[in-house]
N, C-alpha and C positions, 0 to 999 in steps of 0.2 A: 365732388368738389364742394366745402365748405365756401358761403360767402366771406365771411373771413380773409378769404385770398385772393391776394392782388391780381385780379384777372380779371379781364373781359370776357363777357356771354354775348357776345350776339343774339342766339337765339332766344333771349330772355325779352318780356314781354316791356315795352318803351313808351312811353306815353305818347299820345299821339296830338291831345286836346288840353288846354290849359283847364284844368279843376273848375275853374267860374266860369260862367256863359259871359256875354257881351253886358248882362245885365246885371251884375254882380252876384246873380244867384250861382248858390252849388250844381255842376251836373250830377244825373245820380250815379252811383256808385253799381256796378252792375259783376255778379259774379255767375262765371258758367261753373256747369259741374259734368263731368265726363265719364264715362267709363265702361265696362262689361255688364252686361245684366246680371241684377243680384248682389251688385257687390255695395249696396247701401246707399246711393245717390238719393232718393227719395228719405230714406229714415235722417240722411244728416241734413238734408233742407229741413225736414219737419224740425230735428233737433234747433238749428239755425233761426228758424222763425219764433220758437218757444223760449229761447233767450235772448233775444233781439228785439221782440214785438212790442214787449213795453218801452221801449230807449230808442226805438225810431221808424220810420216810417216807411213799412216792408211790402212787396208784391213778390206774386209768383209767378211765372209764366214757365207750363212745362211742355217739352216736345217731344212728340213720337210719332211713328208710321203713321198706326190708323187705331192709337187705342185713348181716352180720356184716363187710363187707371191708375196713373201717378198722382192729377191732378183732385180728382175723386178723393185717393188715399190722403190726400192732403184735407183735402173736405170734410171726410169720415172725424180726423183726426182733430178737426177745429184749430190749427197752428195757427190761424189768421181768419178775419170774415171771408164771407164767401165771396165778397167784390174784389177781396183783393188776389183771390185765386184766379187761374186760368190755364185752359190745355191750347195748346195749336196740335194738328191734326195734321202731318206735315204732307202725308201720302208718298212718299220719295224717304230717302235718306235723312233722319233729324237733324242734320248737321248742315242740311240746308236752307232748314228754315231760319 
């Protein structure tokens, strides 16, 4: 289904919280990334953070079982300082952290 047409998704993602906090500041802007192992989720953050880093003000936080090797690869790779990297270590399924 093109957006283009005149239809309702329900299942499409709705906003929940008005863009400004109470203080007139921006809330930030937060993107998940999903998917099968291998299939690039880590190379398109790295890519994401190497054209974004100059024009705004970027963090990482990555999650899995019981490994840091996303968050590392991101390290190795310098897309950001090192503060602004991070791993959670979820021990259960990443999707509950």
């Amino acid at each position: 289904m093109h957006l283009d047409h005149p239809v309702t998704m329900p299942y499409r993602h709705t906003y929940s919280v008005e863009p400004l906090r109470t203080d007139g500041r921006l809330r930030a802007f937060r993107v998940g990334l999903g998917g099968p192992v291998g299939t690039g989720k880590t190379a398109s953050v790295a890519a994401l953070c190497r054209t974004l880093r100059d024009e705004l003000s970027l963090a990482v936080v990555t999650n899995d079982i019981y490994t840091r090797e996303d968050a590392e690869f991101l390290l190795r790779e310098a897309v950001l300082p090192p503060e602004r990297i991070t791993a959670v270590e979820t021990g259960a399924c990443p999707h509950t952290a």
